[in-house]
N, C-alpha and C positions, 0 to 999 in steps of 0.2 A: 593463343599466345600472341599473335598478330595483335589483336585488339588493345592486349597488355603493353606492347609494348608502342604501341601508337597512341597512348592514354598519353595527355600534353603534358602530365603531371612524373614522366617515367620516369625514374631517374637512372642514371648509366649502370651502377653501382648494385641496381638488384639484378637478382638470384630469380630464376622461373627454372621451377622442376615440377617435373609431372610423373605424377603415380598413377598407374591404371586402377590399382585397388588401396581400398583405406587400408588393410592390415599394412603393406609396407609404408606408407607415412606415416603411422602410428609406432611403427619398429622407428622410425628416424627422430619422430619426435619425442620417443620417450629416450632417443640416444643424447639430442642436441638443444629441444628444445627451444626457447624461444631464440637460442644463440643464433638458429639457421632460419627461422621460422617467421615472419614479421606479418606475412597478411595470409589467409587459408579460401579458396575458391574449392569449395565441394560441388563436387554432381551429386546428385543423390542416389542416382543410378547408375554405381560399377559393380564390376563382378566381385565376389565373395564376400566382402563386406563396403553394406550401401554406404552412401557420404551421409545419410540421418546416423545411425550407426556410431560413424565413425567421426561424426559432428559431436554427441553424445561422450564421448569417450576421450576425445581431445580437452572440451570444456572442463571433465574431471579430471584431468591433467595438469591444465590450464585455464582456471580461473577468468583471465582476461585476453585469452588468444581470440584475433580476430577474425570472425569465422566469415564467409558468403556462400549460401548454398544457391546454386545452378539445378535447375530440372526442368524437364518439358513434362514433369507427373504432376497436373495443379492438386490433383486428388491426394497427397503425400504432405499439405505444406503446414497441416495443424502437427502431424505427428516431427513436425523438422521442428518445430519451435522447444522440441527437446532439446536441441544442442544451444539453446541460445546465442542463434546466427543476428548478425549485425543485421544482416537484409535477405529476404529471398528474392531471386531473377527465376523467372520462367521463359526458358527458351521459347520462339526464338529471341534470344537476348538486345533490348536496344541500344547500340552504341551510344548514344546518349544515355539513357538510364546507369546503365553501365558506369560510364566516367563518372556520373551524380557517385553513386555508389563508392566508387572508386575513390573520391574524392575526400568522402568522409571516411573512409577508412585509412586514409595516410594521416590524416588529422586525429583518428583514435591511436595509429601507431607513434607518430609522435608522441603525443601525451602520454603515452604506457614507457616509452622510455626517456621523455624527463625525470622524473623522480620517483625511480624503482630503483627496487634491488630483488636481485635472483637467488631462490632460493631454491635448494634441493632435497627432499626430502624421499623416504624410502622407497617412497610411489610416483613421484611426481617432482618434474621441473614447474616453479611456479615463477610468479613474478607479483609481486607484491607494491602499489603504491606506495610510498611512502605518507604520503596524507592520509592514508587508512590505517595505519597501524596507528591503533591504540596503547600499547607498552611491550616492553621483549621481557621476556622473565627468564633465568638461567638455573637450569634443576640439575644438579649432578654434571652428567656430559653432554645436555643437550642445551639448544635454546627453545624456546616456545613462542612465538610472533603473534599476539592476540591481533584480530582486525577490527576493523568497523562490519566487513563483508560475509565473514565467516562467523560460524557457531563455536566451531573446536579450532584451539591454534594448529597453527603450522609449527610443525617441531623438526629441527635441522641437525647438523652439529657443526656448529660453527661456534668461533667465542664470542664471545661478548664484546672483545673489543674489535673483532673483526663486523659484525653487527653494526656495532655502532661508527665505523669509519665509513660502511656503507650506508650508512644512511644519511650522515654527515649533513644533519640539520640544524640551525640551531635552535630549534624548538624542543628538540630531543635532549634529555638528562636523564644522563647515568648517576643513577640513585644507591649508595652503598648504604647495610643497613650493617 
């Protein structure tokens, strides 16, 4: 926490909570989402369920959540690249490396909330580029968010014109047929 908060880049304004196990950050994050959530520092090694685990498991949540897994296990770090982590550190961690790390991760969170929109779906809080979405389609009572990133859309229920005030591009056209 020390190191976090002596990074040159701190800003006053964040949030540092710590979970001894992944099950209760993944109860929180599947409560708040990226609402609470802006950067993710896993161990890989907590009790009951590991930070690979629960790296895994966040990613299918979240799409674009910024993960860093932390371990002093180097023998663990092919099976971490499951969660699609930004970086791996191996303890003991170098305050320099660290801040490197650190650095580019404020610069992914920035850009994740330039131009997104949040979406909620039955499983999952996501957040969605706006430069990846390919078209929103509207079927009965839902919407469907086709991407660049994904195979199957993202289906929410939200309206259409709600959609489309979030996303408030002007590239985007609302097409009646």
């Amino acid at each position: 926490v020390n190191l976090l908060k002596n990074y040159p880049g701190f800003q006053n304004d964040w949030r540092i909570q710590i979970f001894a196990d992944g099950a209760k950050l993944l109860f929180e994050y599947e409560l708040h989402g990226r609402d609470l959530f802006d950067l993710i520092l896993l161990d890989i090694d907590m009790p009951n369920r590991d930070g690979i685990t629960t790296g895994i498991e966040l990613r299918a949540m979240d799409s674009q959540a910024v993960i860093i897994l932390i371990t002093n296990l180097q023998d663990k770090s092919l099976p971490a690249y499951d969660a699609f982590p930004l970086y791996y550190l191996v303890k003991p961690v170098q305050v320099a490396k660290l801040y490197q790390v650190l650095t580019v991760a404020c610069k992914q969170v920035a850009e994740r909330k330039a131009a997104t929109i949040q979406v909620r779906t039955a499983k999952t809080h996501d957040t969605i580029a706006v430069h990846d979405i390919i078209y929103v389609e509207k079927t009965q009572y839902q919407i469907s968010i086709y991407t660049k990133r994904r195979r199957e859309p993202l289906c929410c229920y939200k309206t259409l014109k709600e959609i489309t005030a979030e996303i408030n591009q002007p590239f985007f056209y609302r097409v009646h047929h």
